[in-house]
N, C-alpha and C positions, 0 to 999 in steps of 0.2 A: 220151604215146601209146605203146602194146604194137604191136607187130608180129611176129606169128608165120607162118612158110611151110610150106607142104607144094605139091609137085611131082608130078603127075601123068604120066607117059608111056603112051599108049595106039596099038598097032599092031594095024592090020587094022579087019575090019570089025566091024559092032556085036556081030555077033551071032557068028563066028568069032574074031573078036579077043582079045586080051589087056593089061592095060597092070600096072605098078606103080604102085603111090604110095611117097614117101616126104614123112617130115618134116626139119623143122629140128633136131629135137633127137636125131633117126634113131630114134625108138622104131619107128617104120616106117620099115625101109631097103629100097627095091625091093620090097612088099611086094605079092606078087601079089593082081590084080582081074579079074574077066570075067564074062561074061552070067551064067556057070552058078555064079559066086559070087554076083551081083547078084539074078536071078529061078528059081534052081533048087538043090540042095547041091552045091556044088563047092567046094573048097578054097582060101581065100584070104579076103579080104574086101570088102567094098562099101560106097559112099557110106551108105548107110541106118544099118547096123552101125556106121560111123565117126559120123555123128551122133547115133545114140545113145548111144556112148559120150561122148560130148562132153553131153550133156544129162544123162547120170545122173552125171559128176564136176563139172560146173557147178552144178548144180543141187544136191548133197550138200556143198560147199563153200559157197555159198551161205548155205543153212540153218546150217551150221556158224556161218559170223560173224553172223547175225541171231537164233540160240541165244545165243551168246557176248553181243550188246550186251542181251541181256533176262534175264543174268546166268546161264545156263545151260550147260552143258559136256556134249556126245554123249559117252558111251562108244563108242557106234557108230552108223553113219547107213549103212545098208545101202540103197542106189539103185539098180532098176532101169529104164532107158527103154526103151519099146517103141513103134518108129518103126515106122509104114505106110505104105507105098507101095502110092499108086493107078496100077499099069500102063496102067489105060486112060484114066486122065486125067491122066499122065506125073506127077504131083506127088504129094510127101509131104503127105498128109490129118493126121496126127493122130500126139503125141507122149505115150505114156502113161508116168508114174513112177510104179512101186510102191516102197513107202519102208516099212522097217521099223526103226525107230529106237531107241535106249533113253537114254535124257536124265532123267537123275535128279534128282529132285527138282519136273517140273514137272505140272501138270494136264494131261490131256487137250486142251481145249478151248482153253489157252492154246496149246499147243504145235501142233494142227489151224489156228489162226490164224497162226500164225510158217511153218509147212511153207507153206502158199496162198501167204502174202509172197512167201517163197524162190522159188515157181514161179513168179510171177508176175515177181520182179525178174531172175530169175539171167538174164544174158544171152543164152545159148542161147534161152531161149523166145520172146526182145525179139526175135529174129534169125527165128525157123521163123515161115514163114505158112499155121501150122497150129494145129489143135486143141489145146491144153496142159491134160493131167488128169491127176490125182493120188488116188491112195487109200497114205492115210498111218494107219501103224499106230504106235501104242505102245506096246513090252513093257512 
């Protein structure tokens, strides 16, 4: 078993308030969050932001080893997730990855079959109880 931390501290109220996150590994140390980073441009970052980065390098690692066991090697696996948040119905609806990849050597169609795997396996998607979609390109 893997166990990873991150820390949250949040003062005030929701909507005034401010908190940091931090992780275990301090890539985020005290890293400032609040409403107007969460639902408006404010400086800092938010759960949503932090989950989709968690979804587009899970999800491009992923593909990486299910590339690798189907004897193939990325040059490059370029991931982006784009998480939504439904404010008025408090939850994340839908997790979208655009994927532009370059993987030499393989067919199209094998390799739109291996990207679906990935999204399907990587663990981030097994975890959101949301929409998981993909539009995967091959230069």
């Amino acid at each position: 078993m893997i166990n990873r931390k991150a820390t949250a501290i949040w003062k005030g109220t929701g909507k005034e308030g401010a908190g940091v996150v931090s992780t275990q590994s301090t890539v985020l140390d005290n890293t400032q969050y609040s409403f107007k980073t969460r639902f408006e441009d404010g400086v800092g970052t938010n759960p949503e932001e932090l989950i989709a980065a968690a979804h587009a390098g899970c999800f491009a690692m992923k593909l990486s080893f299910e590339l690798n066991a189907a004897g193939f090697t990325a040059d490059e696996l370029n991931a982006t997730a784009t998480v939504t948040l439904d404010p008025a119905a408090g939850k994340i609806t839908k997790s979208h990855i655009d994927l532009k990849a370059v993987v030499p050597g393989i067919g199209q169609d094998q390799f739109a079959e291996i990207a679906e795997k990935a999204k399907k396996e990587c663990p981030i998607s097994a975890v959101l109880n949301a929409e998981i979609s993909l539009s995967a390109e091959l230069a």
